[in-house]
C-alpha positions as a LaTeX table, in Angstrom:
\begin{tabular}{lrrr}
\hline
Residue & $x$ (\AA) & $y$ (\AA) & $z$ (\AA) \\
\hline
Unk1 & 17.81 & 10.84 & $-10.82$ \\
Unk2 & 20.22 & 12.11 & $-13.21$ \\
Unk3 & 24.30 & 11.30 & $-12.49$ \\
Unk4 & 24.70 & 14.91 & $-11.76$ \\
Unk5 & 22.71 & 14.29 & $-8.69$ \\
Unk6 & 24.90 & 11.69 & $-7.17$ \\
Unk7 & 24.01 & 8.67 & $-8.08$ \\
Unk8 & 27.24 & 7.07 & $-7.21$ \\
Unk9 & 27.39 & 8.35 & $-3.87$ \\
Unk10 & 28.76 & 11.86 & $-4.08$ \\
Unk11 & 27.63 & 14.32 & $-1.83$ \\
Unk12 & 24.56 & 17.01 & $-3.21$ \\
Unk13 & 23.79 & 20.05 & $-2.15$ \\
Unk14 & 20.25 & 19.61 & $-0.45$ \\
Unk15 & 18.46 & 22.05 & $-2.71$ \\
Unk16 & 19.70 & 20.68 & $-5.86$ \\
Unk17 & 18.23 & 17.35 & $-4.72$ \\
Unk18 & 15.37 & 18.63 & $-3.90$ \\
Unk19 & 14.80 & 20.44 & $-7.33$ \\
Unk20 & 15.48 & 17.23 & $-9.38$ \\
Unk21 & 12.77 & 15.44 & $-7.53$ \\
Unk22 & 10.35 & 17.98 & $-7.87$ \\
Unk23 & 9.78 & 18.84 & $-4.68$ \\
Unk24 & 10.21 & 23.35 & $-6.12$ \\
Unk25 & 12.89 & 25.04 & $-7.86$ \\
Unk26 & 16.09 & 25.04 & $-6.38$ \\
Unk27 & 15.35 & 29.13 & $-5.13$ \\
Unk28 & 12.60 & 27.47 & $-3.54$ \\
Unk29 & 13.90 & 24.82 & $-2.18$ \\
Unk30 & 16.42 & 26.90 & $-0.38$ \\
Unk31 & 13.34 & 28.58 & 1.13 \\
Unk32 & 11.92 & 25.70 & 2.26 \\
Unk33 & 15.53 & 24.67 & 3.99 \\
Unk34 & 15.54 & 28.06 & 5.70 \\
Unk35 & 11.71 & 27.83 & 6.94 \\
Unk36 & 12.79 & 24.48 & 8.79 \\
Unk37 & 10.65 & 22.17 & 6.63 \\
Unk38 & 13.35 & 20.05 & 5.61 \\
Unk39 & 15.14 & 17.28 & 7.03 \\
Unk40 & 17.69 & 14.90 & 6.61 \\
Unk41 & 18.09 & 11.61 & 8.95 \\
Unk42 & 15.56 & 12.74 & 11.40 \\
Unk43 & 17.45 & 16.08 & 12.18 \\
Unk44 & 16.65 & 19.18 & 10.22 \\
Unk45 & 18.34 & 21.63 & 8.63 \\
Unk46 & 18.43 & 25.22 & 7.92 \\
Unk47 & 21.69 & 25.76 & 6.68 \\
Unk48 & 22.22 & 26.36 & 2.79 \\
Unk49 & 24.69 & 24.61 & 0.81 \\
Unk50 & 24.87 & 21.22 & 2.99 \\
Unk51 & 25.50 & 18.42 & 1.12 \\
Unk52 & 24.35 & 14.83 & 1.54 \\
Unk53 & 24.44 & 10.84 & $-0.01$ \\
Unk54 & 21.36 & 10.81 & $-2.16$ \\
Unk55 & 21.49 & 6.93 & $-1.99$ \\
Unk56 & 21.33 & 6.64 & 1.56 \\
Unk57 & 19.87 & 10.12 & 2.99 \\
Unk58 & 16.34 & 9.91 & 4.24 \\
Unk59 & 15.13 & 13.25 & 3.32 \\
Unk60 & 11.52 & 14.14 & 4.26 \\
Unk61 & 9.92 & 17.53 & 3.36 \\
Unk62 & 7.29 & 19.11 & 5.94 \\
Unk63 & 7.01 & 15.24 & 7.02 \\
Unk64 & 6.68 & 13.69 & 3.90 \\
Unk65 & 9.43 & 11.44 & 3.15 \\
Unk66 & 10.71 & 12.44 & $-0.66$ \\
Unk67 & 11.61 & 9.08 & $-3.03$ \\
Unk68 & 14.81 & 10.04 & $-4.72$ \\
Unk69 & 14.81 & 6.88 & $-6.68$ \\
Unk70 & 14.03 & 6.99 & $-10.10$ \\
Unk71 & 13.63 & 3.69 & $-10.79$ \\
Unk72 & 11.21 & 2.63 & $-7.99$ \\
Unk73 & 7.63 & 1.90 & $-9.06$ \\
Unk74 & 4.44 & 2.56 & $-7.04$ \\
Unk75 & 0.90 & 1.37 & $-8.23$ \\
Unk76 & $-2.08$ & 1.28 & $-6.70$ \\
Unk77 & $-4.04$ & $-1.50$ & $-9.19$ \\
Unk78 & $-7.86$ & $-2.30$ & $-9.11$ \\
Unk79 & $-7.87$ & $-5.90$ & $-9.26$ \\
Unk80 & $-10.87$ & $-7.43$ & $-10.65$ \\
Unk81 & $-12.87$ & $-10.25$ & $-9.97$ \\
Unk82 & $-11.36$ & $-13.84$ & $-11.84$ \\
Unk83 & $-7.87$ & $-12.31$ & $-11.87$ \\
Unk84 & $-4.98$ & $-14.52$ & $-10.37$ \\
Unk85 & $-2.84$ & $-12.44$ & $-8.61$ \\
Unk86 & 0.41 & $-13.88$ & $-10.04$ \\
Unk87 & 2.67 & $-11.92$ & $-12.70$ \\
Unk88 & 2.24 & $-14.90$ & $-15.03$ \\
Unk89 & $-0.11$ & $-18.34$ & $-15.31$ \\
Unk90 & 0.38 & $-21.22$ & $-17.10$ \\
Unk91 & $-2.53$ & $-22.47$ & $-17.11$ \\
Unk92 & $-3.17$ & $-18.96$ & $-19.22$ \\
Unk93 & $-6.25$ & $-17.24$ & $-16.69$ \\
Unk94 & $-6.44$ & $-13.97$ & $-16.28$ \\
Unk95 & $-3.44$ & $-12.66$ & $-13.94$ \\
Unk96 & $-2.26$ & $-9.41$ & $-12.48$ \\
Unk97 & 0.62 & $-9.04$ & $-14.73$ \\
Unk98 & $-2.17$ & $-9.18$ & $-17.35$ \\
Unk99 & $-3.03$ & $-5.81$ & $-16.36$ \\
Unk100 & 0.91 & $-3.77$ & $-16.02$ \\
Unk101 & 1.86 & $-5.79$ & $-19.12$ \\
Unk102 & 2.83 & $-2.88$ & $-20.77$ \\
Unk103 & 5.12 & $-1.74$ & $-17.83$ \\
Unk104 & 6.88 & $-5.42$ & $-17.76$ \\
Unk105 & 7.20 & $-5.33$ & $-21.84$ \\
Unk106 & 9.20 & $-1.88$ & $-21.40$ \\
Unk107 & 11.52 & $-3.58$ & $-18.33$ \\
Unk108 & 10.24 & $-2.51$ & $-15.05$ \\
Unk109 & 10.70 & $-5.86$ & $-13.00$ \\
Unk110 & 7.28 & $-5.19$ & $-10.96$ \\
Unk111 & 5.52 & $-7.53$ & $-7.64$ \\
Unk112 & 2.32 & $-7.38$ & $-6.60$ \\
Unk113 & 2.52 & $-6.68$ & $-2.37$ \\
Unk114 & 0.65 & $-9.51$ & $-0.97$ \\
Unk115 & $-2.42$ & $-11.26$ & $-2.40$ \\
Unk116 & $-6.25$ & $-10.97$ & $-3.38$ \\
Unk117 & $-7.94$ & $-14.61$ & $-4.37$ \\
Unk118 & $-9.50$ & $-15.24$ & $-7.64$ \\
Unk119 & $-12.35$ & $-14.51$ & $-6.57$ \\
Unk120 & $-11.69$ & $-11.06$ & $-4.28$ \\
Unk121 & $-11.28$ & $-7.77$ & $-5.66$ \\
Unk122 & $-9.94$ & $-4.57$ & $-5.38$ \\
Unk123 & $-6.52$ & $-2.87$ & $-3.96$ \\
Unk124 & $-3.42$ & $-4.66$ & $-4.61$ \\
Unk125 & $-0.34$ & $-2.76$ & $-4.88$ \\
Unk126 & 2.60 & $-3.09$ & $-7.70$ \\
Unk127 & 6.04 & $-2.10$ & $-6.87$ \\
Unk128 & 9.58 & $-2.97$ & $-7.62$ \\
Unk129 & 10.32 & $-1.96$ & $-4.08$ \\
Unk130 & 12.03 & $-5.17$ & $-2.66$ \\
Unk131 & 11.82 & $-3.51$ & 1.15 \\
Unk132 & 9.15 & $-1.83$ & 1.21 \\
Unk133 & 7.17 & $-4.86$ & 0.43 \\
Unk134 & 8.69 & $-7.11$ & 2.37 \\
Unk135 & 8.08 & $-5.09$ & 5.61 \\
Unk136 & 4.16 & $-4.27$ & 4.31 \\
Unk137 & 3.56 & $-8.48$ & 4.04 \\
Unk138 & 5.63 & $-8.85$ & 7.66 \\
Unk139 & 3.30 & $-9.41$ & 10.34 \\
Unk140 & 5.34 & $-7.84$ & 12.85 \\
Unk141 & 4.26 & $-4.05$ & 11.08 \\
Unk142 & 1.05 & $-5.10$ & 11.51 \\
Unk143 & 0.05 & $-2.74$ & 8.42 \\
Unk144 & $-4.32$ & $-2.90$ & 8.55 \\
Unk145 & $-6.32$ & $-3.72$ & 5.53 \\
Unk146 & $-9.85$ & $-2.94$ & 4.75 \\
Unk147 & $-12.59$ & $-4.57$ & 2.98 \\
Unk148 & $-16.10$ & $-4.35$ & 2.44 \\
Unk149 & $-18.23$ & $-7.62$ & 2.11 \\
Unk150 & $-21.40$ & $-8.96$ & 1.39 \\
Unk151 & $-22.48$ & $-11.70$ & 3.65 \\
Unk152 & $-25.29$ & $-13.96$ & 3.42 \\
Unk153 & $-28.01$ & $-13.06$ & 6.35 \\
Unk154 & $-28.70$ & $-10.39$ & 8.50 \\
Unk155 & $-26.01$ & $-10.17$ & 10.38 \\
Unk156 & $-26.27$ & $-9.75$ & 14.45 \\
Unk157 & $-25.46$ & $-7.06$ & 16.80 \\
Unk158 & $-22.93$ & $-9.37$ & 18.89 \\
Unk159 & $-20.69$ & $-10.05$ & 15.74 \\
Unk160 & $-18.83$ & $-7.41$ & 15.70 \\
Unk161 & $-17.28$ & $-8.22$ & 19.50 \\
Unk162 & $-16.69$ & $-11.67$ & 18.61 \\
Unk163 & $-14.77$ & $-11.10$ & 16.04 \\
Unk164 & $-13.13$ & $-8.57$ & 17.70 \\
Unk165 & $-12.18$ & $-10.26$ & 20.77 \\
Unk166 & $-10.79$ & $-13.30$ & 18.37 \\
Unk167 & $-12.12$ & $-16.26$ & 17.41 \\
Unk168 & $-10.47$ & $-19.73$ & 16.80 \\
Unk169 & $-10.03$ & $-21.08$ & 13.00 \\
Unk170 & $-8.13$ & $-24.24$ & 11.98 \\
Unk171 & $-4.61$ & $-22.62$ & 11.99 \\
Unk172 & $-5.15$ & $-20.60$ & 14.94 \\
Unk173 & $-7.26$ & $-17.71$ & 16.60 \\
Unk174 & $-7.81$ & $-14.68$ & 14.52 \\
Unk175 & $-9.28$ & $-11.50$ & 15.44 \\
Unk176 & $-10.51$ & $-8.17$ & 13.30 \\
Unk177 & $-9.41$ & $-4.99$ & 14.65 \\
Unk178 & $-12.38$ & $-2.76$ & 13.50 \\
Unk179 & $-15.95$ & $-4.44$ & 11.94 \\
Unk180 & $-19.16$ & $-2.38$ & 11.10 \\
Unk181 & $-22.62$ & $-3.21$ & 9.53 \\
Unk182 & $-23.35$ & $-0.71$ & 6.56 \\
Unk183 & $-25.74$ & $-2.06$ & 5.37 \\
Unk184 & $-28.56$ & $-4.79$ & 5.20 \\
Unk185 & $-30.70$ & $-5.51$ & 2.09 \\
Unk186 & $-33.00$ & $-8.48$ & 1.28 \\
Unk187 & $-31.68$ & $-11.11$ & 3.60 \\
Unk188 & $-28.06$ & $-9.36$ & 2.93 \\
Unk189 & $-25.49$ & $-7.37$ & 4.94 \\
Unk190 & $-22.74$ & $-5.64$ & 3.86 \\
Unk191 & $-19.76$ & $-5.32$ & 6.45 \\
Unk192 & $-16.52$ & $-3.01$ & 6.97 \\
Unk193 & $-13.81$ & $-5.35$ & 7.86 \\
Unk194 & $-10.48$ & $-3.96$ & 9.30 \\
Unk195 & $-7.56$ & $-6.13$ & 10.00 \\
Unk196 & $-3.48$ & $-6.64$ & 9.59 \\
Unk197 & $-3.92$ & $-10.30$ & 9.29 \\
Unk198 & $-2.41$ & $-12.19$ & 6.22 \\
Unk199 & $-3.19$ & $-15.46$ & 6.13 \\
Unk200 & $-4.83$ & $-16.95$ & 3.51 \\
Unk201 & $-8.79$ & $-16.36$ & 2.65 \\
Unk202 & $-8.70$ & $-14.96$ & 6.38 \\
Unk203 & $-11.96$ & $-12.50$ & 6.07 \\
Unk204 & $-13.58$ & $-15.16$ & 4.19 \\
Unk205 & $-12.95$ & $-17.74$ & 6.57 \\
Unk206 & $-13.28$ & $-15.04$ & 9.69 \\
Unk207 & $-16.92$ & $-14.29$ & 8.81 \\
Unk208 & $-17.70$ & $-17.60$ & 7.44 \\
Unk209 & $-16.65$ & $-18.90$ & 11.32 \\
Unk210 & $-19.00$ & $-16.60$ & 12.62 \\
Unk211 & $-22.07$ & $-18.06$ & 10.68 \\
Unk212 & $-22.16$ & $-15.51$ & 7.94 \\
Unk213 & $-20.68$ & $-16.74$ & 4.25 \\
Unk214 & $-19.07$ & $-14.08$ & 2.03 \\
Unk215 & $-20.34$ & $-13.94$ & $-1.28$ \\
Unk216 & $-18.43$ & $-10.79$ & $-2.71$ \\
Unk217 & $-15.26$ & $-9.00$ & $-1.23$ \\
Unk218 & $-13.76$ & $-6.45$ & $-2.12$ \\
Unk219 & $-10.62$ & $-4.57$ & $-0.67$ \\
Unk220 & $-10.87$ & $-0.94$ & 0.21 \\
Unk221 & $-7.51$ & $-0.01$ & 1.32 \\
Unk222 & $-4.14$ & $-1.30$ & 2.03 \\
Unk223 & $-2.58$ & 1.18 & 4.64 \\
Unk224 & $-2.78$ & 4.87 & 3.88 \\
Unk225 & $-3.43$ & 3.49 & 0.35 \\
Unk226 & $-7.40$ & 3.97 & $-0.82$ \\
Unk227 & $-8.74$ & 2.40 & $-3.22$ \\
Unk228 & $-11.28$ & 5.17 & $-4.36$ \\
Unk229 & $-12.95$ & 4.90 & $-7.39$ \\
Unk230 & $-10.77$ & 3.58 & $-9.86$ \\
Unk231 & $-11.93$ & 1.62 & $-12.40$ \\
Unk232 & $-11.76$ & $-2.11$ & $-12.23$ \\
Unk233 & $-8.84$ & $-3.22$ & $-13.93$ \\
Unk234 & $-6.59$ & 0.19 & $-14.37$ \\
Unk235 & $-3.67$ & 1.00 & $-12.03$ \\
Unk236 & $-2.43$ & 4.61 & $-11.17$ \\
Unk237 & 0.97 & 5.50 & $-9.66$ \\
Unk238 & 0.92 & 6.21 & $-5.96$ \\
Unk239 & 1.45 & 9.76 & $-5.25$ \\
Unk240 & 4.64 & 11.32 & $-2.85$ \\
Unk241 & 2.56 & 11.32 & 0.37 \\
Unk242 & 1.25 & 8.09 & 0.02 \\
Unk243 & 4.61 & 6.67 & $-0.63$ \\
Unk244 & 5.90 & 8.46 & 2.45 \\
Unk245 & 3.37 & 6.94 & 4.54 \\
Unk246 & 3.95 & 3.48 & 3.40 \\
Unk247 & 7.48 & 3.81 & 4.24 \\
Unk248 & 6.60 & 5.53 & 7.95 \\
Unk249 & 4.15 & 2.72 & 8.77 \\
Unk250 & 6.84 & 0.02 & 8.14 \\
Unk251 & 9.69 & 2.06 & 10.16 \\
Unk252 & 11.83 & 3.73 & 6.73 \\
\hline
\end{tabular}
């Protein structure tokens, strides 16, 4: 956002903010402010020419809360299989910030949300939103993740309810919140695995409990965040609506 647009505080007329972040021209903006499809703090508005704090104002637009900060990053990264999820490693493996180098060369001070193992791949998200990812790792938000896994055996019809109802691992009982077989395949199943969980190597150690190792893993989606099918390795940016329902899952 430009200084024009209140960057130090100053009150903005709505439409004008709405035009620098994209949202339509400032004619249409106005429309959409008359139509009732705006609103500001939970209340909206109709009337033209209110001004508000761009820095503080949560502004959402039929719903869809609009980021009016510039310099906030959102990635959605394919992690691949062997990559520490670290911004840097000593020991010089692979790592995430392998992969947004580029991004962390030209100054963006990125975090990955969360972790994947070595050995698991798929979603991770990149941000330099300090809130936002603290509330998506908080257990309290209770923010579901989904992989898909290939276990070793044919897995049985009771699983799924036992891991549902919760089962008891060395640092407590865990449970999954959704679990599906998708598939079975010479003496393999693949499995849908839902769950808000964070603790460490919990799907591995979940399904390993319930007699069924995990040889590959890979995470689907984080959230309203899917995966897709993005390439293993590359990283797109996050687009407005996914944003917004980041933010609405963890109460901004």
């Amino acid at each position: 956002m430009t200084e024009s647009a209140g960057r130090d505080g100053s009150p903005v007329r709505l439409q004008k903010i709405l035009a620098q972040a994209g949202i339509a021209s400032r004619r249409a903006s106005e429309d959409l402010i008359a139509r009732g499809r705006v609103e500001v703090n939970g209340k909206i508005v109709r009337e033209m020419g209110v001004k508000v704090d761009p820095t503080t104002a949560v502004i959402r637009v039929d719903g869809t809360r609009i980021v009016l900060d510039d310099d906030l990053v959102y990635l959605a990264l394919n992690k691949p299989r062997g990559y520490h999820t670290t911004m840097s490693d000593d020991m010089g493996r692979p790592c995430v910030g392998d992969l947004v180098a580029d991004r962390v060369d030209a100054g963006q001070r990125l975090f990955h949300v969360g972790r994947l193992d070595a050995d698991t791949e798929g979603l991770l998200l990149v941000t330099n939103d300090g809130e936002l990812s603290h509330r998506l790792m908080h257990p309290s938000y209770e923010v579901s993740k989904t992989y898909m896994a290939t276990v070793t055996g044919v897995v049985g019809k009771g699983v799924g309810r036992k891991l549902r109802d919760g089962v008891e691992l060395e640092d407590g009982p865990a449970k999954v919140d959704q679990f599906a077989i998708v598939d079975v395949h010479e003496g393999r199943s693949l499995v849908k695995v839902v769950l808000h969980e964070g603790r460490k190597h919990i799907v591995r150690r979940l399904l390993d409990e319930v007699g069924y190792p995990v040889e590959s893993l890979v995470r689907i989606r984080f959230g309203a965040v899917a995966l897709g099918d993005q390439r293993a390795g590359s990283f797109r940016k996050l687009n407005r609506k996914e944003v917004s329902d980041l933010y609405s899952a963890v109460g901004l």
